[in-house]
C-alpha positions as CSV (number, residue, x, y, z in Angstrom):
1,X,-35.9,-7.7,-12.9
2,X,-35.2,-5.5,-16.0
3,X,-33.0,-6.8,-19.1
4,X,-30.5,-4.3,-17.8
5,X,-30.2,-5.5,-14.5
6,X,-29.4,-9.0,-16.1
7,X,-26.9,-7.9,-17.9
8,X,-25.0,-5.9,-15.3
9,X,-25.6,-8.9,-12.3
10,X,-22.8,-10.5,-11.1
11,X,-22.0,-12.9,-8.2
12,X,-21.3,-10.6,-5.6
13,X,-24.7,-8.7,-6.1
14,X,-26.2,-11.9,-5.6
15,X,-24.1,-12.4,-2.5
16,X,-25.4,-9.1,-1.4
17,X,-29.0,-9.4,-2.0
18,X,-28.4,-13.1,0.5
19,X,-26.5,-11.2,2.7
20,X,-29.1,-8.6,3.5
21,X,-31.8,-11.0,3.6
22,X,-29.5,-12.9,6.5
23,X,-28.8,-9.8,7.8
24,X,-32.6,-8.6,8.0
25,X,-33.6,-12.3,9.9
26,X,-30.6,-11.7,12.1
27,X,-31.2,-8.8,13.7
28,X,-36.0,-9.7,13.7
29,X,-34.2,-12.4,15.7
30,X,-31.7,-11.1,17.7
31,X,-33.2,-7.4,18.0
32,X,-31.5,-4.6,15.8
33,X,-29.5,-3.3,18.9
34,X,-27.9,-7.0,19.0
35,X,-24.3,-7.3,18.2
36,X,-25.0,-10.2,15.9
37,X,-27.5,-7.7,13.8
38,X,-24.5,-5.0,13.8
39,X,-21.9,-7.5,12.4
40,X,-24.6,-9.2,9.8
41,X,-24.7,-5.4,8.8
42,X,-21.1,-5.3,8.5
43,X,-21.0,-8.8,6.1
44,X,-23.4,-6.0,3.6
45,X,-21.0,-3.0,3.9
46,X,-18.1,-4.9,3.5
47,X,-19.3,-6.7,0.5
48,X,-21.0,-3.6,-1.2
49,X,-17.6,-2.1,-1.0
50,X,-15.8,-4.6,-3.0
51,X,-18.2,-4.4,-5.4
52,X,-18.1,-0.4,-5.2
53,X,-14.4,-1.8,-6.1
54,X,-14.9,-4.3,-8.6
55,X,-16.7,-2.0,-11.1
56,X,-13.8,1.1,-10.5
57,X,-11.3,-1.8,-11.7
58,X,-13.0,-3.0,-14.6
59,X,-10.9,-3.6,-17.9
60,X,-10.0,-1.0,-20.0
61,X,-12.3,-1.1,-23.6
62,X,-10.0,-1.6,-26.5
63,X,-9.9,2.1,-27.1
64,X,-8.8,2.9,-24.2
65,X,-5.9,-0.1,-24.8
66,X,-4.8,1.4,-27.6
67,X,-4.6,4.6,-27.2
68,X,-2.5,3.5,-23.7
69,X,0.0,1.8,-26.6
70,X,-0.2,5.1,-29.2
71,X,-0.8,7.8,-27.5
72,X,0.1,10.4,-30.6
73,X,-2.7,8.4,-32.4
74,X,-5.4,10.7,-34.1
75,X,-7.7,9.0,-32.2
76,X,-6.6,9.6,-28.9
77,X,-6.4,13.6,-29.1
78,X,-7.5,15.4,-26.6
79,X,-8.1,19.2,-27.1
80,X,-8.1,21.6,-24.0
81,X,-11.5,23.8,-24.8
């Protein structure tokens, strides 16, 4: 694993990574036709998508904050090209 990967880790990508492992020993088991295999599948999409979600609602920098708060700040321009 890469120092960037470290950094940007967080508990539900290590809830992932379990969940596909489970999902991969479900469905050697079960056959990957099996309705268990389908809904250990289901576990991973479901928890890849909230943490597709997580990252779209992370918290605003504090640039972003205080522009939000001063909007006619210098700093917070923005020029049609």
């Amino acid at each position: 694993m890469t120092n960037i990967q470290e950094k940007t880790e967080t508990p539900i990508d290590d809830k992932i990574r379990e969940e596909v492992e489970n999902a991969r020993t479900v469905c050697d088991i079960s056959g990957s036709n099996s309705a268990e295999c389908a809904a250990a599948w289901d576990a991973v999409e479901e928890l890849q998508a909230e943490a597709s979600h997580q990252r779209q609602n992370k918290p605003k920098n504090s640039l972003e904050q205080y522009c939000d708060d001063n909007p006619e700040a210098a700093e917070c321009r923005v020029y049609d090209d």
